[in-house]
C-alpha positions in Angstrom: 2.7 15.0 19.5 4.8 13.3 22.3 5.4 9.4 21.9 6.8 9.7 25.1 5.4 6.2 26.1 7.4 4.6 23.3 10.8 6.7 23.8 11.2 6.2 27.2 12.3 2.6 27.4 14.7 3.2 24.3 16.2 6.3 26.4 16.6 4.0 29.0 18.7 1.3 26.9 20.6 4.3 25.1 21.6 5.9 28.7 22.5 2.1 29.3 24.4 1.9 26.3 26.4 5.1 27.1 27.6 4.1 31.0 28.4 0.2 29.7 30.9 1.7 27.0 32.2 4.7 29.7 33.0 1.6 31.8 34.7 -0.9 29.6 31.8 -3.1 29.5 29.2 -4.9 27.1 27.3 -2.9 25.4 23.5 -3.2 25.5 20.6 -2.3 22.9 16.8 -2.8 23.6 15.3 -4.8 21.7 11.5 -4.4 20.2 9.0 -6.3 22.0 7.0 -9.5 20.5 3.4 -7.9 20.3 2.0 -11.2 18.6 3.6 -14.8 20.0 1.9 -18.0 18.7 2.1 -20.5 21.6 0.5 -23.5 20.3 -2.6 -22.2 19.0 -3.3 -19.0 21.1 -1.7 -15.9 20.0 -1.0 -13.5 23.4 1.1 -10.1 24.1 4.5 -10.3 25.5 5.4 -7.4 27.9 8.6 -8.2 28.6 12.1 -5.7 27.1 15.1 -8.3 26.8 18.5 -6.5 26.5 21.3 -8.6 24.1 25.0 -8.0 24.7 27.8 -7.4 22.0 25.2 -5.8 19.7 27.0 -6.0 15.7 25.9 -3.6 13.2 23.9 -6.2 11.0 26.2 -6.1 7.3 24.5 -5.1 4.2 23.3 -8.1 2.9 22.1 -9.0 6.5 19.6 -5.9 6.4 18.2 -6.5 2.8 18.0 -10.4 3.5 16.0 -9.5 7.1 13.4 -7.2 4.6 10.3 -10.1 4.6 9.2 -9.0 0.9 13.8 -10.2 0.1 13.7 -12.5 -3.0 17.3 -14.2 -2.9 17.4 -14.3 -6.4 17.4 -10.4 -6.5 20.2 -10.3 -3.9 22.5 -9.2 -6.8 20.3 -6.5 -8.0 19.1 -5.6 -4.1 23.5 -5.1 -3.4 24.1 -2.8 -6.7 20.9 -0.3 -6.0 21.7 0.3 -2.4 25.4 1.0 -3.5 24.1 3.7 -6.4 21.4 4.6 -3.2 23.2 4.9 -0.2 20.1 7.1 1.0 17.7 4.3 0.8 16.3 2.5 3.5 17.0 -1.8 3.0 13.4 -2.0 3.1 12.8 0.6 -0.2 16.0 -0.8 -1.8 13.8 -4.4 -1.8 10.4 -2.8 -2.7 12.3 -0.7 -5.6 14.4 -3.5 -7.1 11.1 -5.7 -6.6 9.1 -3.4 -8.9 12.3 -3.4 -11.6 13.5 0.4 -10.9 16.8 -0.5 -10.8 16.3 -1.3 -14.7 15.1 1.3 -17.7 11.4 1.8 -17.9 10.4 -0.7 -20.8 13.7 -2.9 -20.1 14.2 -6.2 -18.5 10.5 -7.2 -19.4 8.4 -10.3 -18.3 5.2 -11.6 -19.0 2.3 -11.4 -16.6 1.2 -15.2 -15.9 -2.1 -14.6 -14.4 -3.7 -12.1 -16.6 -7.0 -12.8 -15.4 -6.3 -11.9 -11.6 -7.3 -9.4 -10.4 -4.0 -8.0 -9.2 -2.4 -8.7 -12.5 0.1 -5.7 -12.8 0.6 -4.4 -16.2 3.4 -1.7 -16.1 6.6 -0.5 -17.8 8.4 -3.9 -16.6 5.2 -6.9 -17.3 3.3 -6.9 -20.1 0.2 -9.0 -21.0 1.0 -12.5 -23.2 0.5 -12.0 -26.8 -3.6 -12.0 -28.3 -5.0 -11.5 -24.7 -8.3 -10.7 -24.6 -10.3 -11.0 -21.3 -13.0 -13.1 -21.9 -16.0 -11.6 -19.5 -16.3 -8.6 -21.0 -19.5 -6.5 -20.9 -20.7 -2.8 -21.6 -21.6 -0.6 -18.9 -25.0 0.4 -18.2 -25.9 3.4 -20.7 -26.5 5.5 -17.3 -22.6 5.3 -16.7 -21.1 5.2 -19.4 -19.9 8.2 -22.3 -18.3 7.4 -26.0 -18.1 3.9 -27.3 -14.8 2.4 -25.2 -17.3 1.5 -22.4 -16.8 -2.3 -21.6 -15.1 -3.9 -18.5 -14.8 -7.4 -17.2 -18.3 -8.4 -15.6 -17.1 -8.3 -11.7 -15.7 -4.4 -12.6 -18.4 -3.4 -14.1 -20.9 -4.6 -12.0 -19.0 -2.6 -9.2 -18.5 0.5 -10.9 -22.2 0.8 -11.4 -23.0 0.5 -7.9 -20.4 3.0 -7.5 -21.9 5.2 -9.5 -25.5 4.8 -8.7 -24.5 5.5 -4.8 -22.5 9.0 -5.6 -25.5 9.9 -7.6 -27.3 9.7 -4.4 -25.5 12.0 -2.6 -25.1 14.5 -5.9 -22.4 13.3 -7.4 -22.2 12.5 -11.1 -19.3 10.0 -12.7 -19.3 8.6 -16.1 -17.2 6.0 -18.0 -15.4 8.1 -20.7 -13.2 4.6 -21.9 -12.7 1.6 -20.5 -11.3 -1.7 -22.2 -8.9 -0.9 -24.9 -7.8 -4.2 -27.4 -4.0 -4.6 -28.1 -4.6 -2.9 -31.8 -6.3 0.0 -30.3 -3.7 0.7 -28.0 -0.9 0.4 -30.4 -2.6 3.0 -32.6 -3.4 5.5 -30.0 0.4 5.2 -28.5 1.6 5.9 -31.9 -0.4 9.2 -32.4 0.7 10.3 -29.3 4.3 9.3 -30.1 4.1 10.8 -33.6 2.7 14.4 -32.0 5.0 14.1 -28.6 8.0 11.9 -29.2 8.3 8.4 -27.8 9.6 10.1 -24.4 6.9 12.4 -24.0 4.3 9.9 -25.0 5.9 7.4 -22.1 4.6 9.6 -19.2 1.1 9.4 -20.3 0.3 6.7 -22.4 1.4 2.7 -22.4 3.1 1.3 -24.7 0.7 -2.1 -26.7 0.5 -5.0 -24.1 1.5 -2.9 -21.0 -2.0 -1.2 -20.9 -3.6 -1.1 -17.9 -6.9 -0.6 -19.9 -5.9 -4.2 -21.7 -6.7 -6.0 -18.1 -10.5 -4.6 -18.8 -10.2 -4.1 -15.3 -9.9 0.0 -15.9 -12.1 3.2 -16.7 -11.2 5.9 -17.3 -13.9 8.7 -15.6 -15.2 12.3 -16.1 -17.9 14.3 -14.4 -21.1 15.3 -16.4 -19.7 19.0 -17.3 -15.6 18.9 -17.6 -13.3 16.7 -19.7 -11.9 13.1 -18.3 -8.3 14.7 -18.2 -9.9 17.7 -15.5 -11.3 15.6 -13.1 -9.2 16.2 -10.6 -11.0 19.8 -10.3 -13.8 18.5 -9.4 -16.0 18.1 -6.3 -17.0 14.3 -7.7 -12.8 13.5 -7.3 -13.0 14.8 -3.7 -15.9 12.5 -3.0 -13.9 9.5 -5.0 -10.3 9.8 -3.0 -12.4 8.8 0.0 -14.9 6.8 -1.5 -14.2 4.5 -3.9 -12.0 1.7 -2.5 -15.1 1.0 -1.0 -16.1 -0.5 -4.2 -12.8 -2.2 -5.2 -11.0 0.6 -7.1 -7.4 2.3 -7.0 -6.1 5.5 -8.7 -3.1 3.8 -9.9 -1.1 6.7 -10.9 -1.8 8.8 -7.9 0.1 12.4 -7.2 4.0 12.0 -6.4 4.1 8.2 -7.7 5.4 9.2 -11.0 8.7 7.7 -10.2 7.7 4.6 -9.3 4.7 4.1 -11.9 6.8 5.5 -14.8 3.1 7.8 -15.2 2.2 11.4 -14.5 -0.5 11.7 -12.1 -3.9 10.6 -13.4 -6.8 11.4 -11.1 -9.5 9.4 -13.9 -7.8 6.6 -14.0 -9.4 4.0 -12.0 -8.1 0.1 -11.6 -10.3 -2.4 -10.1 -8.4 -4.8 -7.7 -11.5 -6.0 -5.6 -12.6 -4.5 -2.2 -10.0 -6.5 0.3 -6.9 -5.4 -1.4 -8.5 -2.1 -2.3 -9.0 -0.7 1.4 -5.7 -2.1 2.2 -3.9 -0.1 -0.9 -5.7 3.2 0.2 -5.2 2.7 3.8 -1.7 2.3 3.3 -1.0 4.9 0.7 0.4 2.7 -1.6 0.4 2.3 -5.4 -0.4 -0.8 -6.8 3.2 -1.2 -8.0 4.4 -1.0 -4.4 1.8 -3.6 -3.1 2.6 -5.9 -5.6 6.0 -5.7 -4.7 5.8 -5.9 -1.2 2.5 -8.4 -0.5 2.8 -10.6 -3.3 6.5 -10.9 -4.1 7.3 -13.1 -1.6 4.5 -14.9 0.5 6.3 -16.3 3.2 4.6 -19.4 5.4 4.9 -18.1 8.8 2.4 -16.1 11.3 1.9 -12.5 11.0 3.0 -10.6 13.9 3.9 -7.3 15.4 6.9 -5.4 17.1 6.8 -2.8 18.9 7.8 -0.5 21.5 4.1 0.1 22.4 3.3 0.8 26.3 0.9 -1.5 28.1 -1.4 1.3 29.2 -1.8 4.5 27.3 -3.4 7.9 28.9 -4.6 10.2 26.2 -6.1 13.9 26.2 -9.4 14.5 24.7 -9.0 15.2 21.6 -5.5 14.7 21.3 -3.5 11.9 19.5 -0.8 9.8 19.9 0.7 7.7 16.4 1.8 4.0 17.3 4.4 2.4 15.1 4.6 -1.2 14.6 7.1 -3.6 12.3 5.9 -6.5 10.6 7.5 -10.2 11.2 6.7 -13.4 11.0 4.7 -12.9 7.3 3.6 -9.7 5.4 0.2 -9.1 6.1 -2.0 -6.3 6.4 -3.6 -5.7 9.9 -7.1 -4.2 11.1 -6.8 -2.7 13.9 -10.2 -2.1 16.0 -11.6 -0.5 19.3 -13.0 -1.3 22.1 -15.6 1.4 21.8 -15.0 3.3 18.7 -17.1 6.5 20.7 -14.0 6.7 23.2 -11.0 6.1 20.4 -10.9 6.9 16.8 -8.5 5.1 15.0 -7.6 6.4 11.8 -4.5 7.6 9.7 -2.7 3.9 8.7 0.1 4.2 6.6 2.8 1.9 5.5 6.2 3.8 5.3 9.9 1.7 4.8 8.3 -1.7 6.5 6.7 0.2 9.4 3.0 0.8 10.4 2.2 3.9 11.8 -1.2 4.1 13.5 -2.8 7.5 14.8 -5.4 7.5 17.5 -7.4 9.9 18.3 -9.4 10.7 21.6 -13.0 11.5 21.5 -14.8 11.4 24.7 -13.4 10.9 28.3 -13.5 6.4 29.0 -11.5 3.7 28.6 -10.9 1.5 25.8 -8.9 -1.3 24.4 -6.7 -1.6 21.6 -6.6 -4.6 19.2 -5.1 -5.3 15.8 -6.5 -8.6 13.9 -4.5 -10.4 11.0 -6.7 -12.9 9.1 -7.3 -16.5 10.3 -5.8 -15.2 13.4 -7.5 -14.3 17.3 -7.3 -10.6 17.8 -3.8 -9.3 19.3 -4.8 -6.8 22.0 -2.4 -4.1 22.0 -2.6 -1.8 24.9 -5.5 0.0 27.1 -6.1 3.8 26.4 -7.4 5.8 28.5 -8.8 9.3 27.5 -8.7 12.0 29.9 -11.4 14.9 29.7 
C-alpha cells in the first residue's frame, strides 16, 4: 500500500530542506497539521502546512517530557532506561518505565489504592492491601461454571454469563474452570508450584500471594466442554473468544508476545473483566492491560483530545483496496472512534496503537463517496477527510 497522499507534502518539505541547506539558508521542516482545534466551543479541521525555521533536534529530556502519558517524577528513571535502550522510542521508554520494567519483576512494589476498580492492576510491581477480599462476590450460574473456584464479583459474573449463554448460541461451549482465588489459596498453590518448579520457573506462570489477578475476583479462568483449561487455545471456542469477547467486558491479559511486559507466559484461559468501554479500546488497540494502564491512566492530563496528522483533505481509493492513516495524539490521551459516512462504501477496521501513534486502515467496498470522522468523548465529531472509492 501507497500512502502517497501523506508522503507527498513531507517530500516536499524534505526537497525544501535539502535546496535551503545547499544555499546557506534556514532550514525548513513541515510540520503535522492540527486535525482537531477547539475554537471556543466548536472543534473544526485545519488544512493548513506551516513551515518553522531553524528546526533543533529536541534534547532527550525534551522528547520524553513531550510523551503526554510523562510523569516528571519518573524523569530520573525515564533518562537511565533510554540510556541502557538507546533502541527505544521516547514514547515506549515512558510506557515501560510507567509499568516499572526498568525495575526487577517483584521489586520496587506498591500497593494498589482502588482495589475495587475495575481497572485495578495487580502485577509483578502492585499488589493488593493486606486481607482484601472483594465484597460482591457470587457463584456463577451451575451452566457455566466447572470445579468449586467458581465465584466472581457480581458485575463480572453477570457478564460472563451472558457471554456464555450467547456463544452457546452459535455452538460454542465455555466454562468457568476457577475464578476468585483468597490470599491463602494463592499462597498455597504458588508454593506447590515453586516447590515442583523453582521460584523462577513458578514466576512465569503463577502469581505470587497479593499480586493475583484472580484476587481482584474480577478473573476466570476458562475451558471448552472436552479439553483441559491450559489447551484452550486449540480450540475453535478461543477463535470465536479473540473476536468476541471484549464485547462483554473481558481482556486476555497475558496475550501471545506480552511476556515481557506482563512478567507471564501466554495464557489464552485467562480472562480479566475491565468493563465493555475500556475493553473494546484494549482489543482495538492491541494492548495489554499493563500498557493501558500505563499509558491512559498514568497521567490524565486536563486539556482537549486532538489529532495530528498529515492526512490529505480528499482521499481516492480503489475498490477493494486500502489505505492506513496515521494519526498522533495531543492535547489529552484519549481513545478515538472513528466512523463512516456510509459504512457500505468504507470499512474501517484494523486500529492499532504503536509508540504514541494511531494507525487506521480503510478499506473500500463499493464504488461512492464517503466521509471520514473520528469522535473523542464529550466532544463534536472531527471530520477527517472525504474518500472516494473508485470501481
Amino acid at each position: 500500500m501507497k500512502n502517497k497522499w501523506i508522503l507527498l507534502p513531507v517530500a516536499a518539505a524534505l526537497l525544501l530542506t535539502s535546496c535551503q541547506s545547499a544555499s546557506g539558508a534556514a532550514v525548513y521542516r513541515n510540520n503535522p497539521l492540527e486535525l482537531a482545534q477547539r475554537v471556543g466551543q466548536t472543534v473544526q479541521k485545519s488544512t493548513e502546512i506551516h513551515l518553522s525555521a531553524d528546526f533543533a533536534e529536541p534534547t532527550p529530556q525534551e522528547s520524553l517530557s513531550a510523551c503526554l502519558h510523562y510523569i516528571a517524577a519518573n524523569q530520573e528513571r525515564y533518562l537511565s532506561y533510554q540510556s541502557a535502550h538507546p533502541e527505544m522510542s521516547p514514547w515506549d521508554v515512558v510506557t515501560y518505565v510507567n509499568i516499572g520494567l526498568d525495575h526487577p519483576f517483584y521489586t520496587n512494589i506498591q500497593t494498589v489504592s482502588d482495589p475495587a476498580g475495575l481497572l485495578a492492576l495487580c502485577n509483578k510491581y502492585w499488589k493488593l492491601p493486606d486481607g482484601y477480599e472483594p465484597s460482591d462476590l457470587r457463584p456463577l450460574s451451575s451452566r457455566v461454571a466447572v470445579g468449586v473456584s467458581n465465584q466472581m464479583r457480581s458485575e463480572a459474573a453477570g457478564a460472563f454469563e451472558q457471554l456464555c449463554a450467547d456463544a452457546k448460541k452459535e455452538g460454542y461451549t465455555i466454562l468457568a474452570q476457577s475464578a476468585y482465588r483468597s490470599y491463602a489459596r494463592q499462597k498455597s498453590l504458588y508454593s506447590q508450584y515453586a516447590a515442583q518448579d523453582g521460584t523462577e520457573g513458578a514466576d512465569v506462570y503463577s502469581s505470587r500471594a497479593g499480586h493475583s489477578d484472580h484476587q481482584t475476583g474480577l478473573v476466570v479462568d476458562v475451558k471448552n466442554a472436552s479439553l483441559p483449561y491450559n489447551r484452550f487455545g486449540k480450540t475453535a471456542e478461543y477463535q470465536w473468544a479473540k473476536d468476541n469477547i471484549y464485547k462483554y467486558g473481558f481482556i486476555i491479559h497475558y496475550p501471545e508476545g506480552k511476556q515481557a511486559i506482563t512478567g507471564y507466559k501466554t495464557e489464552e484461559w485467562h480472562w480479566r473483566y475491565v468493563g465493555k468501554k475500556a475493553a473494546a479500546e484494549i482489543h482495538s488497540l492491541g494492548l495489554t492491560l499493563d500498557e493501558y494502564c500505563a499509558i491512559f491512566l498514568a497521567n490524565p492530563g486536563s486539556g482537549v483530545p486532538a489529532l495530528t496528522s498529515d492526512t490529505p483533505d480528499t482521499l481516492s481509493l480503489a475498490q477493494g483496496s486500502s489505505y492506513t492513516f496515521a494519526f498522533q495524539p495531543s492535547g489529552a490521551l484519549a481513545v478515538p472512534t472513528f466512523t463512516t459516512g456510509d459504512g457500505t462504501i468504507l470499512s474501517t477496521a484494523g486500529l492499532r496503537f504503536r509508540s504514541g501513534t494511531y494507525l487506521l486502515s480503510v478499506q473500500g467496498l463499493a464504488p461512492g463517496s464517503t466521509n471520514l470522522y473520528a469522535t473523542f468523548d464529550g466532544q463534536a465529531p472531527i471530520r477527517l477527510c472525504s474518500v472516494t472509492v473508485e470501481g
